[in-house]
TORTI-438107 format. One line per field, with one value per atom (N, C-alpha, C): residue in one letter; atom name; residue number from 1; y, z, x. Coordinates in steps of 0.2 Angstrom, whole numbers, padded with zeros to 4 digits. Each point is the difference from the previous one (the first is absolute). Layout:
N
r = A / ...
a = CA / ...
k = NUM / ...
Y = Y / ...
Z = Z / ...
X = X / ...
***
This chain:
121
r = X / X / X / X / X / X / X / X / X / X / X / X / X / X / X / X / X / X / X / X / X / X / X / X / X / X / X / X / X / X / X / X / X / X / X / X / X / X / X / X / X / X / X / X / X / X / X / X / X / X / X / X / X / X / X / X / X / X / X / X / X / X / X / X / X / X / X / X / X / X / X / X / X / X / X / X / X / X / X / X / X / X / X / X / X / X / X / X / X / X / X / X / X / X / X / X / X / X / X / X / X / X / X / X / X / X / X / X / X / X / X / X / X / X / X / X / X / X / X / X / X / X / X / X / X / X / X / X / X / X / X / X / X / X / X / X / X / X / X / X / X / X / X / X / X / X / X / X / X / X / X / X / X / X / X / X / X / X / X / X / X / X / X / X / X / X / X / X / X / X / X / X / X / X / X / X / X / X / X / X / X / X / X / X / X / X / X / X / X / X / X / X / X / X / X / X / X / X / X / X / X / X / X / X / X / X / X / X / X / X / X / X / X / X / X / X / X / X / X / X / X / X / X / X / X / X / X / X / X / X / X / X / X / X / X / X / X / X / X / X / X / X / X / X / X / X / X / X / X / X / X / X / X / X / X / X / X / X / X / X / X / X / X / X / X / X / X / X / X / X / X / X / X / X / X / X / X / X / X / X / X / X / X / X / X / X / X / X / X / X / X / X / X / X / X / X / X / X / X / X / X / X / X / X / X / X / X / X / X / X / X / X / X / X / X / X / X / X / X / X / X / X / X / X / X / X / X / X / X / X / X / X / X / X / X / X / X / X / X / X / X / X / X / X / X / X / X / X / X / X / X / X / X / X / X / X / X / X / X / X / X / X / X
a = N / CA / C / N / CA / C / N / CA / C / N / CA / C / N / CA / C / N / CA / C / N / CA / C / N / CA / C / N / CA / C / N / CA / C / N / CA / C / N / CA / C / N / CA / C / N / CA / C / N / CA / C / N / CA / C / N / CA / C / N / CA / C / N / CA / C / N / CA / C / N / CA / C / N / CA / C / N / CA / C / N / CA / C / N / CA / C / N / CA / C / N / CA / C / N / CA / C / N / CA / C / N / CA / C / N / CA / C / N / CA / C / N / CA / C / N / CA / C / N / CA / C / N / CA / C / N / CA / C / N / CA / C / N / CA / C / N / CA / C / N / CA / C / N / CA / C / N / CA / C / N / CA / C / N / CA / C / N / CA / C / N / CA / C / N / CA / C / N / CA / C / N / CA / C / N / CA / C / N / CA / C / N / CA / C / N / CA / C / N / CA / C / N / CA / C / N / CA / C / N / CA / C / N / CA / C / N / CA / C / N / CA / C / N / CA / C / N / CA / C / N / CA / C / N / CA / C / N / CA / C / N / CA / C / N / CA / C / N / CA / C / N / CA / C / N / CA / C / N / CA / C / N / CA / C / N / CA / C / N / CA / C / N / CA / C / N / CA / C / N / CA / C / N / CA / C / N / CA / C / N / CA / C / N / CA / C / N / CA / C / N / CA / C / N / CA / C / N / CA / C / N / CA / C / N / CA / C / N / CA / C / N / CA / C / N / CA / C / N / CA / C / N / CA / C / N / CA / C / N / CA / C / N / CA / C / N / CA / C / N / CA / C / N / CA / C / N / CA / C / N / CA / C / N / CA / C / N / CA / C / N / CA / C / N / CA / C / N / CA / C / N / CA / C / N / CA / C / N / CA / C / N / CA / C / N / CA / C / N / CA / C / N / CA / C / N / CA / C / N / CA / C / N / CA / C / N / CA / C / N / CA / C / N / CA / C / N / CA / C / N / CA / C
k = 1 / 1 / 1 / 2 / 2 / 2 / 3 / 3 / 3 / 4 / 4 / 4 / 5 / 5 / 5 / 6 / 6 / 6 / 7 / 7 / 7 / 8 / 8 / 8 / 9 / 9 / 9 / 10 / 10 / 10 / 11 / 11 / 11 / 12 / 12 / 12 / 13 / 13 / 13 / 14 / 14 / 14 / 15 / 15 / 15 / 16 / 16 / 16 / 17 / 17 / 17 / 18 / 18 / 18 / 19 / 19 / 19 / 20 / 20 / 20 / 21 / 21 / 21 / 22 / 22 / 22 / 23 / 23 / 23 / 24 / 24 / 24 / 25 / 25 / 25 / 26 / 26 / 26 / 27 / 27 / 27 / 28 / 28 / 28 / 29 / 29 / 29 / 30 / 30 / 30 / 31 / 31 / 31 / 32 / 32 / 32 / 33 / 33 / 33 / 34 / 34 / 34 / 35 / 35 / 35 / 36 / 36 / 36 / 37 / 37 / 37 / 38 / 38 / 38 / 39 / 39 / 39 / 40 / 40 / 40 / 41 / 41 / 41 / 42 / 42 / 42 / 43 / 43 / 43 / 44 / 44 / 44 / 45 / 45 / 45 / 46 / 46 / 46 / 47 / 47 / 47 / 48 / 48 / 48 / 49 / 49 / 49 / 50 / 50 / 50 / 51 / 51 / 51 / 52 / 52 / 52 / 53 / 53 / 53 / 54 / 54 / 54 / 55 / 55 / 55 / 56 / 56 / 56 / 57 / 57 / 57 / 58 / 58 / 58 / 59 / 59 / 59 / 60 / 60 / 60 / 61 / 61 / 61 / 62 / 62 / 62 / 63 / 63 / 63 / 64 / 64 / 64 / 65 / 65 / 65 / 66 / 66 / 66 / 67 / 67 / 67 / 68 / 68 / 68 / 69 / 69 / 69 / 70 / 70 / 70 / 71 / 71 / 71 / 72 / 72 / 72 / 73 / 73 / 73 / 74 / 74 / 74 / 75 / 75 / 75 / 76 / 76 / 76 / 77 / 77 / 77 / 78 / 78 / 78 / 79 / 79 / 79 / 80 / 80 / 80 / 81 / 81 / 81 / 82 / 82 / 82 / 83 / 83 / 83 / 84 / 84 / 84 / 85 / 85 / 85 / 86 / 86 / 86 / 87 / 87 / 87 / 88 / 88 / 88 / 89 / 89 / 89 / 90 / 90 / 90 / 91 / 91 / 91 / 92 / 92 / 92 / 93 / 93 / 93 / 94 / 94 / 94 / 95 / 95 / 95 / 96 / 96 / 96 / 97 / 97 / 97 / 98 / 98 / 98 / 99 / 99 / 99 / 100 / 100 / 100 / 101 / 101 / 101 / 102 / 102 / 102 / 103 / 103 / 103 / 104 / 104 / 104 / 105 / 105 / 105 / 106 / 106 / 106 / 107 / 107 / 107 / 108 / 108 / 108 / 109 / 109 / 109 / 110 / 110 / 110 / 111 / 111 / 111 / 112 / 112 / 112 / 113 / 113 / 113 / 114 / 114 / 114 / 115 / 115 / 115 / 116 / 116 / 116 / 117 / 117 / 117 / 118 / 118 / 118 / 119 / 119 / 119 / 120 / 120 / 120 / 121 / 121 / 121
Y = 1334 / 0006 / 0006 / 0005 / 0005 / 0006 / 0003 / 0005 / 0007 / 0007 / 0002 / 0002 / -0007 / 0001 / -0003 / -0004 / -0003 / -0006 / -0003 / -0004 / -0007 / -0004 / -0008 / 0001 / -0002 / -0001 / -0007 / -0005 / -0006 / -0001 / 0005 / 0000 / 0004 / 0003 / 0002 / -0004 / -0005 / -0006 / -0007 / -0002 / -0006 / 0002 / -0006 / -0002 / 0001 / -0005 / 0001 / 0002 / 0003 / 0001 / -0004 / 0004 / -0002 / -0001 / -0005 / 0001 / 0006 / 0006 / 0005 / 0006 / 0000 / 0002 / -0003 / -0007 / -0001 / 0002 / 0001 / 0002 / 0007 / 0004 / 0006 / 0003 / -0006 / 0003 / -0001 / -0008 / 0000 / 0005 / 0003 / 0006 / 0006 / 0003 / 0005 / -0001 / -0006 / 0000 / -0001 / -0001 / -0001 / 0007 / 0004 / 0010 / 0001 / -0002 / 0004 / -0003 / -0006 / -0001 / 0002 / 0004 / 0001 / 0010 / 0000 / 0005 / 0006 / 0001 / 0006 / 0004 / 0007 / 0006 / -0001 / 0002 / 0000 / 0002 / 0007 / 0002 / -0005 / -0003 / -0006 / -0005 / -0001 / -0007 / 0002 / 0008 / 0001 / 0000 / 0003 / 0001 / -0007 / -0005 / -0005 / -0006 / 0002 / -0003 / 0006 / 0006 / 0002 / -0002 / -0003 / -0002 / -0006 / -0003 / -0008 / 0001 / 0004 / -0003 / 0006 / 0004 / 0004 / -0007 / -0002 / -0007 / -0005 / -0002 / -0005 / 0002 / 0007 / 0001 / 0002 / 0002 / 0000 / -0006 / -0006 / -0008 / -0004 / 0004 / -0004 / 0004 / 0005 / 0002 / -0001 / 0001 / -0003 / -0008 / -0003 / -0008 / 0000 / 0005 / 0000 / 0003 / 0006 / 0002 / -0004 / -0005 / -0006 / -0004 / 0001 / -0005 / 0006 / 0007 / 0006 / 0000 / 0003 / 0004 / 0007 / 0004 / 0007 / 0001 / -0004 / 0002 / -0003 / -0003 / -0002 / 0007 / 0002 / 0005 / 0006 / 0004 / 0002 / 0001 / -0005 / 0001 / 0001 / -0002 / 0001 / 0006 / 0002 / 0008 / 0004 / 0002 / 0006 / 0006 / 0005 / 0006 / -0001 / -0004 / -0001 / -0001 / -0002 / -0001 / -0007 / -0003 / -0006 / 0000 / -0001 / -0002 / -0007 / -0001 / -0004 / -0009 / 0001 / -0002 / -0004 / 0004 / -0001 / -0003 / 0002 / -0003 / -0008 / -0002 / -0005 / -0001 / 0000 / -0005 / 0000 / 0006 / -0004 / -0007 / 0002 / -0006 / -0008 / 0002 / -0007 / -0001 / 0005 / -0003 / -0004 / 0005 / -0004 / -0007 / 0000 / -0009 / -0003 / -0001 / -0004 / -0006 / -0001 / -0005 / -0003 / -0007 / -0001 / 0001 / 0000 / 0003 / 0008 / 0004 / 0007 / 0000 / -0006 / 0001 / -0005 / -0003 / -0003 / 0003 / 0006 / 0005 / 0004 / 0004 / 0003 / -0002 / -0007 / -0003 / 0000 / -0003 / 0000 / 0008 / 0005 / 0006 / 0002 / -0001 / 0002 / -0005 / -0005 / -0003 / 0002 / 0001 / 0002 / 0007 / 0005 / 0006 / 0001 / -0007 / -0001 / -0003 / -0004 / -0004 / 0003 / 0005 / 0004 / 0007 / 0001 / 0004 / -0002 / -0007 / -0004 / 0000 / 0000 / -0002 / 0008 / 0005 / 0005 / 0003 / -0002 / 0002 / -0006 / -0006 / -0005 / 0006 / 0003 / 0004 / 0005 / 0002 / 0008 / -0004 / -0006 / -0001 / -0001 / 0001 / 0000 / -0008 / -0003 / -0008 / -0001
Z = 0465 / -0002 / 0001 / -0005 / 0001 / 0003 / 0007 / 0003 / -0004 / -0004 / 0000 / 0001 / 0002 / -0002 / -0003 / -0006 / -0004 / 0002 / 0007 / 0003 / 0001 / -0001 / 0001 / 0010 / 0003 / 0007 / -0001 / -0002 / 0000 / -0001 / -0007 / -0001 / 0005 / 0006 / 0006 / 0003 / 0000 / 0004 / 0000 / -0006 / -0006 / -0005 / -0004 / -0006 / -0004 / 0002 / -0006 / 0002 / -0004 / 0003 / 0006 / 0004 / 0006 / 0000 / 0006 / 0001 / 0002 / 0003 / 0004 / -0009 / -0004 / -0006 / -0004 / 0000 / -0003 / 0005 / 0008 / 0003 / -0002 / -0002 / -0001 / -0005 / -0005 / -0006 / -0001 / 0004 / -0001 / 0003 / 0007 / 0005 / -0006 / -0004 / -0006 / -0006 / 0001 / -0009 / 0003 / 0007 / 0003 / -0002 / 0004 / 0000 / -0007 / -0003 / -0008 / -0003 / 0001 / -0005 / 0004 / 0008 / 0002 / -0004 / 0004 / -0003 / 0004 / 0005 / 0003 / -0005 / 0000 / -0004 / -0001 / -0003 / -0002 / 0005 / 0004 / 0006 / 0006 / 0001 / 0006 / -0002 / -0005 / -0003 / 0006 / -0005 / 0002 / 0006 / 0003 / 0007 / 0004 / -0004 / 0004 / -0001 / -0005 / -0001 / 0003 / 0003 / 0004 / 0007 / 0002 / 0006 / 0000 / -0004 / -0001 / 0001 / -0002 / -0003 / 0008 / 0004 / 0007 / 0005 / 0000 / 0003 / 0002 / -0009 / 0002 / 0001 / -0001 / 0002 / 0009 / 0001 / 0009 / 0004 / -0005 / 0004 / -0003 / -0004 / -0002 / 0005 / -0002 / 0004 / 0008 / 0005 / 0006 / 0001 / -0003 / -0003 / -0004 / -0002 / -0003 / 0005 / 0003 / 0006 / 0004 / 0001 / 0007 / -0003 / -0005 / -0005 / -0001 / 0002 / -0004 / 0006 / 0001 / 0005 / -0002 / 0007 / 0001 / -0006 / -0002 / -0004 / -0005 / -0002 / -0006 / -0003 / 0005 / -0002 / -0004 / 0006 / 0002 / -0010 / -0001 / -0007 / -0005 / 0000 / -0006 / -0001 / 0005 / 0000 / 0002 / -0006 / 0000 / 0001 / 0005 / -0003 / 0005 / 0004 / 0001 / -0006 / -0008 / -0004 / -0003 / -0001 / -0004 / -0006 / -0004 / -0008 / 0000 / -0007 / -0002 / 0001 / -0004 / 0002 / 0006 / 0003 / 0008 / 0005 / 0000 / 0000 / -0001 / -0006 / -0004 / 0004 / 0002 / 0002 / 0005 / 0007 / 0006 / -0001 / -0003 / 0001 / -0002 / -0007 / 0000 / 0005 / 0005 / 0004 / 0006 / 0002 / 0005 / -0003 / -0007 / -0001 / -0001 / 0001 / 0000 / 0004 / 0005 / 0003 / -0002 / 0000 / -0003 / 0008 / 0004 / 0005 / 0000 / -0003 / -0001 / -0006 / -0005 / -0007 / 0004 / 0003 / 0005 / 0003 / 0004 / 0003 / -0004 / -0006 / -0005 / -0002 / -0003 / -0005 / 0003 / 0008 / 0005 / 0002 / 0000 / 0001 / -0007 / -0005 / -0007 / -0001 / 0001 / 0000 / 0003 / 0008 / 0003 / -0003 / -0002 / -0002 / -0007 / -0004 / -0006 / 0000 / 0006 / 0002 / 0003 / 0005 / 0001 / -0006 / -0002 / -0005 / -0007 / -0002 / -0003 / 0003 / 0006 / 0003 / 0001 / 0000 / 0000 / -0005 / -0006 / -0008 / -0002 / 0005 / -0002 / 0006 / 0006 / 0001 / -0003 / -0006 / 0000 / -0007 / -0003 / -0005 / -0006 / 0001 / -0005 / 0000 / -0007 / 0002 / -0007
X = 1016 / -0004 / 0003 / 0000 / 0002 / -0005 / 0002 / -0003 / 0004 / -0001 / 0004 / 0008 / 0003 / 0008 / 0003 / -0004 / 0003 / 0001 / 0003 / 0002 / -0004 / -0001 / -0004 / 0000 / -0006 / 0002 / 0006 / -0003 / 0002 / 0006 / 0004 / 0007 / 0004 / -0004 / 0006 / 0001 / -0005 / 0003 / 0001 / -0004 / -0001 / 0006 / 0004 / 0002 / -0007 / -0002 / -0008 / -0005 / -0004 / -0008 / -0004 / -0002 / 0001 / -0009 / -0003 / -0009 / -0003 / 0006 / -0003 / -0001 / 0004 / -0001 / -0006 / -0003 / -0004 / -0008 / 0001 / -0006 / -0001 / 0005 / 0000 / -0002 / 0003 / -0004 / -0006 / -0003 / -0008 / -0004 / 0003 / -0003 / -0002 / 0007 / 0000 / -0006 / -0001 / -0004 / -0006 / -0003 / -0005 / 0000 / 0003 / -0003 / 0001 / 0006 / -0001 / -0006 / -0005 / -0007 / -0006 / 0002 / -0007 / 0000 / -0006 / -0004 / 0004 / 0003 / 0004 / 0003 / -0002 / 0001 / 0009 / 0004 / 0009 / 0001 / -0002 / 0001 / 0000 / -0006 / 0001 / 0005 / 0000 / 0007 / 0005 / 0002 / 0007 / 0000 / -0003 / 0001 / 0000 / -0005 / 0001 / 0008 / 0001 / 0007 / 0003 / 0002 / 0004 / 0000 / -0008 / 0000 / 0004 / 0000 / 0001 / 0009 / 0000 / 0009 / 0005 / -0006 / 0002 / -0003 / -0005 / 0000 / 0005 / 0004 / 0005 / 0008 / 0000 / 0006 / -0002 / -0004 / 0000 / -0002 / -0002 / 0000 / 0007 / 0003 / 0008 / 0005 / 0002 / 0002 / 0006 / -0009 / 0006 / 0001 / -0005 / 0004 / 0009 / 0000 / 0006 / 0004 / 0000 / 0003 / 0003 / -0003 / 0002 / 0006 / 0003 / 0003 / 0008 / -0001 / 0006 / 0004 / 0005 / 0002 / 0001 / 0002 / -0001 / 0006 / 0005 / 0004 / 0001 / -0007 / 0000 / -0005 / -0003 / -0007 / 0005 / 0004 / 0005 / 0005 / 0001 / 0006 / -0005 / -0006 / -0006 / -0001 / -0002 / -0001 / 0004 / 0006 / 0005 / -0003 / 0005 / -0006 / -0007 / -0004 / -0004 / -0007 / 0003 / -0004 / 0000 / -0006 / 0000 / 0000 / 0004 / 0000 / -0003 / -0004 / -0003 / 0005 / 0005 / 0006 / 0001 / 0001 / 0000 / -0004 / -0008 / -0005 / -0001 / 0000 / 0000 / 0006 / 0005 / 0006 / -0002 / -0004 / -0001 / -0005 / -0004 / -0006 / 0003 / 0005 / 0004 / 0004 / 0003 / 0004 / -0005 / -0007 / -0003 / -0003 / 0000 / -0003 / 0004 / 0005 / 0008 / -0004 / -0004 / 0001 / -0008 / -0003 / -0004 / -0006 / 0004 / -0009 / -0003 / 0004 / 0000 / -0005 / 0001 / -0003 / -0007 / -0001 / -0006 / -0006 / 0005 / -0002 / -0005 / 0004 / -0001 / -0007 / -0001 / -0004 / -0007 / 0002 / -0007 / -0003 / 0004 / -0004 / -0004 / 0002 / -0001 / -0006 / 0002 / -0008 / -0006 / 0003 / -0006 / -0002 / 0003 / -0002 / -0005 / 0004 / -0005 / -0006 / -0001 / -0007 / -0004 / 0002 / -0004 / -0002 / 0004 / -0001 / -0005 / 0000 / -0006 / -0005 / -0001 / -0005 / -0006 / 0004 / -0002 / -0002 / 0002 / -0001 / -0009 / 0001 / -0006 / -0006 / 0003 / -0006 / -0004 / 0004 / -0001 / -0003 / 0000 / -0003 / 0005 / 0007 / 0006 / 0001 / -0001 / 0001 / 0003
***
């Protein structure tokens, strides 16, 4: 599923389409067919997609070093580029991609479970 960066989550860490891309996209077409104004959509896929970058994130952290972080960010900036390379460098190993998998789910389950309260089904 693309959040806008064009980017599949699945293919930053998957060859192929991945389960956390297909929860994703059921999550997205729950809010794109309920009744929330364009305004709340967006906002709620901006929530969505600031959610899984701050529960991937330090999951991926535990997997870089100070000098992997360090060569990405020339300049102290991150290029898209570079970005994308740290994440495949921290899923190099198949517990990192484990780790990954089990926060994203718990974030998607809860996040379903939230959209069944609020009436989004």
């Amino acid at each position: 599923m693309e959040l806008r960066t064009g980017v599949s989550f699945g293919s930053l860490f998957y060859s192929e389409r991945s389960s956390m891309d297909e929860k994703l996209e059921t999550i997205l077409a729950k809010i794109d067919a309920s009744q929330l104004s364009d305004e709340d959509k967006e906002a709620m896929y901006d929530l969505i997609a600031f959610g899984l970058q701050t529960t991937v994130w330090p999951v991926l952290m535990k997997y870089l070093t100070k000098e992997d972080i360090d060569a990405a960010s020339k300049d102290g900036k991150l290029t898209v580029e570079s970005y994308t390379g740290l994440i495949k460098k921290a899923v190099e190993g198949t517990e990192a991609l484990d780790d990954v998998e089990k926060a994203m789910d718990q974030m998607l389950v809860s996040i379903n479970a939230e959209l069944a309260k609020s009436g989004i089904k």
